[in-house]
PyMOL Python script that loads the backbone (N, CA, C, O; Angstrom):
from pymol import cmd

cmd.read_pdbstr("""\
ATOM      1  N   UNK A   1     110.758  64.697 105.301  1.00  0.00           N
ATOM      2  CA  UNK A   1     111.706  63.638 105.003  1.00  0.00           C
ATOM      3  C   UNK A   1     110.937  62.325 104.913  1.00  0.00           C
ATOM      4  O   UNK A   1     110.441  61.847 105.933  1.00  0.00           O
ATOM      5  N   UNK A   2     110.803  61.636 103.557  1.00  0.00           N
ATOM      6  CA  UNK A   2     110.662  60.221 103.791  1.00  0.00           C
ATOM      7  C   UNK A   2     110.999  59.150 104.491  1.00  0.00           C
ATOM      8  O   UNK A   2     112.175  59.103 104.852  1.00  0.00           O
ATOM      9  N   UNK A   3     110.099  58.022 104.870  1.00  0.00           N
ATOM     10  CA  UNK A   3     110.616  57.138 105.749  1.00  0.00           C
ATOM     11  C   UNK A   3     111.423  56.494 105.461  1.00  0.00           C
ATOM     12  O   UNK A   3     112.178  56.200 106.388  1.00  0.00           O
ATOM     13  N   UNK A   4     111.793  55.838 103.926  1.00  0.00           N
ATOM     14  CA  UNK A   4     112.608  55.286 103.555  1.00  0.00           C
ATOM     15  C   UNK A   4     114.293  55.717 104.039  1.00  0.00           C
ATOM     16  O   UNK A   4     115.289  55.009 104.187  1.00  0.00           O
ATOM     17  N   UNK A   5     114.054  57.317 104.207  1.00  0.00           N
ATOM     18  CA  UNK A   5     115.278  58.063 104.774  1.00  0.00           C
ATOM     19  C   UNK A   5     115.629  58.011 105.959  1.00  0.00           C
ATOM     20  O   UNK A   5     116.805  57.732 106.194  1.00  0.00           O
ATOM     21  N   UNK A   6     114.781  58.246 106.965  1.00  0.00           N
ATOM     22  CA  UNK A   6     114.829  58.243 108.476  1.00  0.00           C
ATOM     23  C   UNK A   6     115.779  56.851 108.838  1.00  0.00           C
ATOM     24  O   UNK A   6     116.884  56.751 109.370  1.00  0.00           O
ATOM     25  N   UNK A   7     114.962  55.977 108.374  1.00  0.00           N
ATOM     26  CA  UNK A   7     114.999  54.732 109.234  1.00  0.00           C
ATOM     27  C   UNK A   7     116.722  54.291 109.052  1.00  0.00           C
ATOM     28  O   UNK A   7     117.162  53.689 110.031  1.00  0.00           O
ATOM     29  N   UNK A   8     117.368  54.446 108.314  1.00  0.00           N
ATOM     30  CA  UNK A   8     118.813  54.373 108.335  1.00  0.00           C
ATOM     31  C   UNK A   8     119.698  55.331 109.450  1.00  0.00           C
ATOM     32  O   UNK A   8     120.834  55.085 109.854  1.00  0.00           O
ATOM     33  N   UNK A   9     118.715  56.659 109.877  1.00  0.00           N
ATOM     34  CA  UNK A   9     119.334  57.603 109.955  1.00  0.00           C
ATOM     35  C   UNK A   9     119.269  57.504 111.919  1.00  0.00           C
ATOM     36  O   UNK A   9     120.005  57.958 112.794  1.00  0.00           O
ATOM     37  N   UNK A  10     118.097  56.742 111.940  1.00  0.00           N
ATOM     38  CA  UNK A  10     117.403  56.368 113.265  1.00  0.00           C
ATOM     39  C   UNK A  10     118.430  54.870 113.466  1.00  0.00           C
ATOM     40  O   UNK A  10     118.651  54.811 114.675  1.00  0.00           O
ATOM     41  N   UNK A  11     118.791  54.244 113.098  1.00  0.00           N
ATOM     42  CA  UNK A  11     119.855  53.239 113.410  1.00  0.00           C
ATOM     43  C   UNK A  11     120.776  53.234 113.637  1.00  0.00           C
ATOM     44  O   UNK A  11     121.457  52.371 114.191  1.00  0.00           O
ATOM     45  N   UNK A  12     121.044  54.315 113.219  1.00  0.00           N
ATOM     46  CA  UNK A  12     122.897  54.641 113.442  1.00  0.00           C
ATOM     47  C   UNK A  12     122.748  55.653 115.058  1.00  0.00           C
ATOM     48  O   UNK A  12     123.793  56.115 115.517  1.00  0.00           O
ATOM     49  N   UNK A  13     121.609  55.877 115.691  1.00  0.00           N
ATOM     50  CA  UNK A  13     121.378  56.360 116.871  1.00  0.00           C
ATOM     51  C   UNK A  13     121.699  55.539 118.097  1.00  0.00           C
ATOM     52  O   UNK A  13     121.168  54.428 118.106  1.00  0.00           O
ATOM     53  N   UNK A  14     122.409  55.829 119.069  1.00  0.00           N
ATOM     54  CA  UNK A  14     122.890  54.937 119.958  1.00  0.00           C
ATOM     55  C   UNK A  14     121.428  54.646 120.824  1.00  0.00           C
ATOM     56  O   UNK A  14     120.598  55.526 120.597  1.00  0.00           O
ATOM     57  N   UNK A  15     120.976  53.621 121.735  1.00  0.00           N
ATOM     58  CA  UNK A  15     119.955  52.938 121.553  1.00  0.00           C
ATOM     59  C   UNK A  15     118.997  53.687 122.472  1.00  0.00           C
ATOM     60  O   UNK A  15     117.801  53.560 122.209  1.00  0.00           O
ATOM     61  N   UNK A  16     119.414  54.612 123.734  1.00  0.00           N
ATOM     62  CA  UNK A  16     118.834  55.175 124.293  1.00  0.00           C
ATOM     63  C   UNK A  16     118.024  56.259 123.176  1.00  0.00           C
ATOM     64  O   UNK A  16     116.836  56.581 123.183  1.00  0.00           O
ATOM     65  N   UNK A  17     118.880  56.595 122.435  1.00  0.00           N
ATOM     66  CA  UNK A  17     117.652  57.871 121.582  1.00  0.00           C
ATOM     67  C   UNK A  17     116.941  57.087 120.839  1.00  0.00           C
ATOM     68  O   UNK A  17     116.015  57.628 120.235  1.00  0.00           O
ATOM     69  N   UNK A  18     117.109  55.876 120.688  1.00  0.00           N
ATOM     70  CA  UNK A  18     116.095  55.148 119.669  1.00  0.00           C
ATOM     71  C   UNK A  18     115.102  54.940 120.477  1.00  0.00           C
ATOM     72  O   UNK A  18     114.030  54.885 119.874  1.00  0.00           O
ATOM     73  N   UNK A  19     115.031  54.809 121.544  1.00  0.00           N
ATOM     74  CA  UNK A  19     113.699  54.335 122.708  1.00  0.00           C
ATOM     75  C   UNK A  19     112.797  55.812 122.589  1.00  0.00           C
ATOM     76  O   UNK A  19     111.588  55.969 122.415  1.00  0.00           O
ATOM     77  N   UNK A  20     113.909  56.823 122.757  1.00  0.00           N
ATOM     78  CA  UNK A  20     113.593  58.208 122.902  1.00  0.00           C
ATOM     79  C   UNK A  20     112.354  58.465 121.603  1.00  0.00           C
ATOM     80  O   UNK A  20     111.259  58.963 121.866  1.00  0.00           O
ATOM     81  N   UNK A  21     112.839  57.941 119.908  1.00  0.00           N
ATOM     82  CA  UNK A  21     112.391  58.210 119.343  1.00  0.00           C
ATOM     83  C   UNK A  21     111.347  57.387 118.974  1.00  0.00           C
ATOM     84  O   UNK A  21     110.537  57.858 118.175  1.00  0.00           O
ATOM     85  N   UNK A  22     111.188  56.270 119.374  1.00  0.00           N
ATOM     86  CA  UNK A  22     110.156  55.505 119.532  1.00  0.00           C
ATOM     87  C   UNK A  22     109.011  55.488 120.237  1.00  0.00           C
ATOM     88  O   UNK A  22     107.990  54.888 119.902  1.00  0.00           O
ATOM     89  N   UNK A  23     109.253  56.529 121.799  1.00  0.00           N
ATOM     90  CA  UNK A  23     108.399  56.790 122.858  1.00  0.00           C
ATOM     91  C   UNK A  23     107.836  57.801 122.049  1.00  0.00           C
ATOM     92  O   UNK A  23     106.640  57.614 121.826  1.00  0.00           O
ATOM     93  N   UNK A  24     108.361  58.892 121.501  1.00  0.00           N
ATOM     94  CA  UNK A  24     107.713  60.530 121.126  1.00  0.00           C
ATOM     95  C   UNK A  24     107.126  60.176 119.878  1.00  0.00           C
ATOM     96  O   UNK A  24     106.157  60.884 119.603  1.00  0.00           O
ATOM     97  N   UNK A  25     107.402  59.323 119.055  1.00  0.00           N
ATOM     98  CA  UNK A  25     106.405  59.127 117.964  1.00  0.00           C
ATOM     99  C   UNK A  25     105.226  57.995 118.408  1.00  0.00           C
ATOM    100  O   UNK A  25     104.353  57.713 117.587  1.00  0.00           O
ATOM    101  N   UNK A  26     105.239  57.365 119.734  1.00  0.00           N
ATOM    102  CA  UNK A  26     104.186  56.873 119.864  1.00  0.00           C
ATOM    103  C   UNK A  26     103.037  57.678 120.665  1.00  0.00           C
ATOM    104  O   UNK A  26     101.809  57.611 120.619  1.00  0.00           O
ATOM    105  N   UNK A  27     103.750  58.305 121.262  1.00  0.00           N
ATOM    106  CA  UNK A  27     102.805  59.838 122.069  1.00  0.00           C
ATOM    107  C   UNK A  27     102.204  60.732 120.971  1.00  0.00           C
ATOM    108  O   UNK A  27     101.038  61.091 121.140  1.00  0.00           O
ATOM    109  N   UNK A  28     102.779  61.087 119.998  1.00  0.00           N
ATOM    110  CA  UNK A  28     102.206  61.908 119.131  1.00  0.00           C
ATOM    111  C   UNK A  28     100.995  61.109 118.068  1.00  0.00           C
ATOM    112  O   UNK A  28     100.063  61.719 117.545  1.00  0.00           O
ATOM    113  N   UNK A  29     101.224  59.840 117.927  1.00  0.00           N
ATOM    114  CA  UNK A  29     100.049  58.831 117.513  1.00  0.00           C
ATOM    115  C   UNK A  29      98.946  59.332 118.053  1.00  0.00           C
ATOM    116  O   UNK A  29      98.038  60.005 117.566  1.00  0.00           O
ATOM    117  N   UNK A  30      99.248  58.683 119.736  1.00  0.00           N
ATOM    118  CA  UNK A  30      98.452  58.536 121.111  1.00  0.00           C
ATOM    119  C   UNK A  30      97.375  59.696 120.302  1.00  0.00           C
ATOM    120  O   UNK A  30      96.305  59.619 119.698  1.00  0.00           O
ATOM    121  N   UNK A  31      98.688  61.183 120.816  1.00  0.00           N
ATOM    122  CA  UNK A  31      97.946  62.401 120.998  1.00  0.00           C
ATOM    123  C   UNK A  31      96.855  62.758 119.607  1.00  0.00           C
ATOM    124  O   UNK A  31      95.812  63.389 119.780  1.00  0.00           O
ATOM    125  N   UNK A  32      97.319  62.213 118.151  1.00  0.00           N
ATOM    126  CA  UNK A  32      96.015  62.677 117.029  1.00  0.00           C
ATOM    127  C   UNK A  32      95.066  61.527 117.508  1.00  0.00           C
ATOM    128  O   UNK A  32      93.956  62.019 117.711  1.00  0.00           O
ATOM    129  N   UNK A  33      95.078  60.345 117.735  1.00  0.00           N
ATOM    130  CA  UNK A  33      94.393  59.341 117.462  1.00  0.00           C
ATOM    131  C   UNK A  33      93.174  60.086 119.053  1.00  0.00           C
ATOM    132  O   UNK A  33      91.980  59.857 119.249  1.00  0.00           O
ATOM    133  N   UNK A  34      93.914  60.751 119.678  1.00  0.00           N
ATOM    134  CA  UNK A  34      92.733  61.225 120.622  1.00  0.00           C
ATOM    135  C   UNK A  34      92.024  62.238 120.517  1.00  0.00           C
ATOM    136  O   UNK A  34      90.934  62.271 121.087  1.00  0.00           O
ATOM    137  N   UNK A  35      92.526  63.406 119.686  1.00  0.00           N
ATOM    138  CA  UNK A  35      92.151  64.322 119.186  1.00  0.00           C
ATOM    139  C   UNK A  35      91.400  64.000 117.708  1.00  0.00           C
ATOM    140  O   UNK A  35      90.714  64.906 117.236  1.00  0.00           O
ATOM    141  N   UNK A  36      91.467  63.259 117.278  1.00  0.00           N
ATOM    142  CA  UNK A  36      90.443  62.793 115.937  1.00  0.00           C
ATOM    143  C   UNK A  36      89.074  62.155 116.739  1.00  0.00           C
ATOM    144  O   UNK A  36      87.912  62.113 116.335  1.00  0.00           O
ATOM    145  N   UNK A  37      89.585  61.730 117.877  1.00  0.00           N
ATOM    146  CA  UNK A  37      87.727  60.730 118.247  1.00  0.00           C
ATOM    147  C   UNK A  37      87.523  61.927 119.146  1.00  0.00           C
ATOM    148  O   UNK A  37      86.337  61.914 119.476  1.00  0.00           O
ATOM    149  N   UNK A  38      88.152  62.966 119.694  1.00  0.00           N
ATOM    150  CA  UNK A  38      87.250  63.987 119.976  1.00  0.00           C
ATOM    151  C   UNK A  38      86.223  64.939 119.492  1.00  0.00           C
ATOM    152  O   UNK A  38      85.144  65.306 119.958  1.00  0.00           O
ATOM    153  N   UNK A  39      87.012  65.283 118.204  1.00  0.00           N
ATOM    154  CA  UNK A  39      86.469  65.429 117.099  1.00  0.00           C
ATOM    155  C   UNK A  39      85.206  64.903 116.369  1.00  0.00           C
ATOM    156  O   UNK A  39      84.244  65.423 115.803  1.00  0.00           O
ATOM    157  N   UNK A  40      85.548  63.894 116.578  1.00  0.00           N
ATOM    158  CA  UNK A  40      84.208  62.987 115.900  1.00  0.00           C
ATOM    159  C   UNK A  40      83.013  62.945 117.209  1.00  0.00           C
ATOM    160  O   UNK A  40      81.796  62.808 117.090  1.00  0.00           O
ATOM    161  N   UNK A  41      83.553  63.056 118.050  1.00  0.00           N
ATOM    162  CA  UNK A  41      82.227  62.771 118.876  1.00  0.00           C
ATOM    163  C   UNK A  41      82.012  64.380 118.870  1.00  0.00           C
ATOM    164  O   UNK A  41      80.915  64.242 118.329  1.00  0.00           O
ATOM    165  N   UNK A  42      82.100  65.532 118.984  1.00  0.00           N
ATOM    166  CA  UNK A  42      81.496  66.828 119.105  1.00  0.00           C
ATOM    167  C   UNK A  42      80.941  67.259 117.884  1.00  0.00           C
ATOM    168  O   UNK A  42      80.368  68.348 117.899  1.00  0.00           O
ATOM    169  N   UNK A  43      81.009  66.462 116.560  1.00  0.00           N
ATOM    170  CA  UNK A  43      80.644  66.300 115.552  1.00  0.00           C
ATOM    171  C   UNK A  43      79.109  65.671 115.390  1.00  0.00           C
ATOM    172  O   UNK A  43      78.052  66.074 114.904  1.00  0.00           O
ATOM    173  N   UNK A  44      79.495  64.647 115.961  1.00  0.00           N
ATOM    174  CA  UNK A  44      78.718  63.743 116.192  1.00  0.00           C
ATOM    175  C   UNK A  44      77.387  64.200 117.102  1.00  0.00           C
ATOM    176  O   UNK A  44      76.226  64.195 116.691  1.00  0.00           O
ATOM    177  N   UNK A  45      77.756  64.527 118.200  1.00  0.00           N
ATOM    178  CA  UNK A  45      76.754  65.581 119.486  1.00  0.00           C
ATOM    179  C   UNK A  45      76.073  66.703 118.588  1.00  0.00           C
ATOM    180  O   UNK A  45      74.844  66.735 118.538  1.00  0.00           O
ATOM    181  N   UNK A  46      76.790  67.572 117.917  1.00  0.00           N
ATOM    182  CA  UNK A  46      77.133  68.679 117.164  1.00  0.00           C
ATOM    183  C   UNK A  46      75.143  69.021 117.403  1.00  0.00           C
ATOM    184  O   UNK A  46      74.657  69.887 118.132  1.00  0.00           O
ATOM    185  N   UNK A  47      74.519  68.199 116.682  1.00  0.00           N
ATOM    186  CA  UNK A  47      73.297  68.473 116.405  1.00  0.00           C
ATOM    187  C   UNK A  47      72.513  68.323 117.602  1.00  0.00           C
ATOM    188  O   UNK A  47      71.464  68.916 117.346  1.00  0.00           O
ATOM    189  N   UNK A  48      72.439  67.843 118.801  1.00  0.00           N
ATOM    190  CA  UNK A  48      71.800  67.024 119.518  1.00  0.00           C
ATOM    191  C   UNK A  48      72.310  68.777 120.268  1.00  0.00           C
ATOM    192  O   UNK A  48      71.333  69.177 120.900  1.00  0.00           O
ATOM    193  N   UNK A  49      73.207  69.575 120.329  1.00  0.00           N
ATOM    194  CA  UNK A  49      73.443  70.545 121.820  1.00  0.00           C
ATOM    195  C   UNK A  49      72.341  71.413 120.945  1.00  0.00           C
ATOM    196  O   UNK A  49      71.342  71.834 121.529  1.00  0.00           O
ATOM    197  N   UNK A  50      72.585  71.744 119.171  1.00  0.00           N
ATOM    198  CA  UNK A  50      71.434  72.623 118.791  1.00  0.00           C
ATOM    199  C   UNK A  50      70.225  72.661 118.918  1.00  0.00           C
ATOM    200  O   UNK A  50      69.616  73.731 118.914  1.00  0.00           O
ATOM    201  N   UNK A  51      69.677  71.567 119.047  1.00  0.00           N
ATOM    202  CA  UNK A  51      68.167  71.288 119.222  1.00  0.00           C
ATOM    203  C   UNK A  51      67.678  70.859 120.441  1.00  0.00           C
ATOM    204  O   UNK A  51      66.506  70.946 120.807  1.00  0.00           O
ATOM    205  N   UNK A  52      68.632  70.381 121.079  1.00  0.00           N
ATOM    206  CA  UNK A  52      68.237  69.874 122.762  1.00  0.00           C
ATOM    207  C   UNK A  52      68.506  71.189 123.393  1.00  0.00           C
ATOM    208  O   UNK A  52      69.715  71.364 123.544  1.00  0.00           O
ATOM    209  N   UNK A  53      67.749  72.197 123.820  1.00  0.00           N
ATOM    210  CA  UNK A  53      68.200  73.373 124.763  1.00  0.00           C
ATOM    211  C   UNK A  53      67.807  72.727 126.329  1.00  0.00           C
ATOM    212  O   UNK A  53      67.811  73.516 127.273  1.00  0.00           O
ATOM    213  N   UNK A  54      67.521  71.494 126.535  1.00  0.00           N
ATOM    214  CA  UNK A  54      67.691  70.456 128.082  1.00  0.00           C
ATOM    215  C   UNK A  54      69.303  70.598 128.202  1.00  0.00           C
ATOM    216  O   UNK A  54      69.738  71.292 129.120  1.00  0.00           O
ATOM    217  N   UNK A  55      70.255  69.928 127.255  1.00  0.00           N
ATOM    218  CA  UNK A  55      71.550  69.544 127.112  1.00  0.00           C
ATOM    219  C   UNK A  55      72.073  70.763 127.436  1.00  0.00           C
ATOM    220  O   UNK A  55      73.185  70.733 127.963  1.00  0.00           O
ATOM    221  N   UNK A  56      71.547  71.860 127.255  1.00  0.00           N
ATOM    222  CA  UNK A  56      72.810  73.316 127.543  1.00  0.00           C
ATOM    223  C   UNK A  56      72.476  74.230 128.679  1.00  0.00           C
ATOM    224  O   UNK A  56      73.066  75.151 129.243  1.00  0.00           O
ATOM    225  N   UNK A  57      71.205  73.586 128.820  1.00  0.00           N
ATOM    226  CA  UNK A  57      70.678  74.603 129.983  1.00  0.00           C
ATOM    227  C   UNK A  57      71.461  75.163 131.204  1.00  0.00           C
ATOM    228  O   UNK A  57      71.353  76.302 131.657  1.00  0.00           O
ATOM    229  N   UNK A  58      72.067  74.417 131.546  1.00  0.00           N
ATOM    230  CA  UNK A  58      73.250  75.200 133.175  1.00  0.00           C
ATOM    231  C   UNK A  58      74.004  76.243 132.376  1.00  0.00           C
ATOM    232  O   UNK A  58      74.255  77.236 133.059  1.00  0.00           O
ATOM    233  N   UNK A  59      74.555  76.321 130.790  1.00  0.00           N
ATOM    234  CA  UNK A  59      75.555  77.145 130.507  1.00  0.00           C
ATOM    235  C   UNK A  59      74.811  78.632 131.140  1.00  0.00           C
ATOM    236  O   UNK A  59      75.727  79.364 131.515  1.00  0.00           O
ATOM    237  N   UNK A  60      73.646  79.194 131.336  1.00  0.00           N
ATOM    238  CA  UNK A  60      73.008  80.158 131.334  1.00  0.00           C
ATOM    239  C   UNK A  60      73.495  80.559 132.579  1.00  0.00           C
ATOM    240  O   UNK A  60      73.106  81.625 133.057  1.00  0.00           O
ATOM    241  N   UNK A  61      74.527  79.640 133.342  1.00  0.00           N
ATOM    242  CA  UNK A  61      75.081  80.174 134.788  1.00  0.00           C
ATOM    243  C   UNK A  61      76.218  80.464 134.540  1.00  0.00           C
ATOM    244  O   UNK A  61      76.609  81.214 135.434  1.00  0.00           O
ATOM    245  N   UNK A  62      77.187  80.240 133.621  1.00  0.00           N
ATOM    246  CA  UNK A  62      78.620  80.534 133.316  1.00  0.00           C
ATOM    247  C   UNK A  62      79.332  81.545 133.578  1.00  0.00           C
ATOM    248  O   UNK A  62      80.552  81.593 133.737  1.00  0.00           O
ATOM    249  N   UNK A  63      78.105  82.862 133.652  1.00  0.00           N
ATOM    250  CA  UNK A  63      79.001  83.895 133.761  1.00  0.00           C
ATOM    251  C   UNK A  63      79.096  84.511 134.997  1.00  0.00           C
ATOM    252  O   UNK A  63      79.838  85.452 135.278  1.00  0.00           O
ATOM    253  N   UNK A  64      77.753  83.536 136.242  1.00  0.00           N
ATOM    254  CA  UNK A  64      77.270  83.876 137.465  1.00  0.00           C
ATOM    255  C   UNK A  64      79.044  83.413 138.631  1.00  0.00           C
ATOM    256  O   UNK A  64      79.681  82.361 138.684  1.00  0.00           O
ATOM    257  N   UNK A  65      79.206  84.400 139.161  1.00  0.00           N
ATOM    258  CA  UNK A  65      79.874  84.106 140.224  1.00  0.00           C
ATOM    259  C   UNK A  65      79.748  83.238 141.177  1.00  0.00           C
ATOM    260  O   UNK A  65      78.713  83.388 141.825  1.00  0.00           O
ATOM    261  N   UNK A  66      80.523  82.251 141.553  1.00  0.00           N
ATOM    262  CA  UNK A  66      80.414  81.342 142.034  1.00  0.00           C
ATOM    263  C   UNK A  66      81.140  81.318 143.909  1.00  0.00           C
ATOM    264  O   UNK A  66      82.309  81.660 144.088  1.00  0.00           O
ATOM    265  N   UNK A  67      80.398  80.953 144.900  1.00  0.00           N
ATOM    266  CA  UNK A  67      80.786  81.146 145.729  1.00  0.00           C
ATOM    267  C   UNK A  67      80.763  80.288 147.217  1.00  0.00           C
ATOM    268  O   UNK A  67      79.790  80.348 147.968  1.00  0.00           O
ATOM    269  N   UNK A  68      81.858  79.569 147.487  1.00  0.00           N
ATOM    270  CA  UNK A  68      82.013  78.040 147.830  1.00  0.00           C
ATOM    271  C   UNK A  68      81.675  78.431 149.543  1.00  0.00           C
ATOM    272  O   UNK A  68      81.978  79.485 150.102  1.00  0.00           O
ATOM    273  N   UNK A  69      81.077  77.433 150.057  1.00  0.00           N
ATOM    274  CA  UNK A  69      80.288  77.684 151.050  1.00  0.00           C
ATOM    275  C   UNK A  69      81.291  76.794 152.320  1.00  0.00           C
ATOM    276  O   UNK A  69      81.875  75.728 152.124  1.00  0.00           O
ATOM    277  N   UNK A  70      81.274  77.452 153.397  1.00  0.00           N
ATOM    278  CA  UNK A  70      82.350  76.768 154.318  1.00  0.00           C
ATOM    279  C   UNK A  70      81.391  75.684 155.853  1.00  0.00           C
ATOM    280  O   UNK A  70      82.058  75.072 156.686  1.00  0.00           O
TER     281      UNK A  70
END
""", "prot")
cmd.dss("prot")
cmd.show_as("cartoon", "prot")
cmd.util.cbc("prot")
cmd.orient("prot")
């Protein structure tokens, strides 16, 4: 649906759902605008985990059982 459409359709909403719909489309912003610079930075790293085997070295324990000491 175009915006030109909504926005009439979002006015005639009594004012609590307009907050409603104002909060959930600003969370879903929030949520790509954080998921795009995640993106970009593992992109970004992307080359530096392939060639740095310093940077990955602990993964070689991942599959070791771990066992918390009292």
């Amino acid at each position: 649906m175009a915006t030109i459409n909504l926005l009439p359709l979002i006015l005639h909403l009594p004012i609590n759902e307009r907050f409603t719909v104002v909060e959930q489309t600003l969370k879903s912003i929030k949520q790509e605008e954080f998921k795009n610079k995640m993106e970009l930075a593992a992109a970004t790293l992307y080359s530096d985990y392939i060639n740095d085997k310093e940077l990955t070295a602990f993964t070689s324990l991942d599959y070791e059982n771990f066992y918390e000491t009292k």
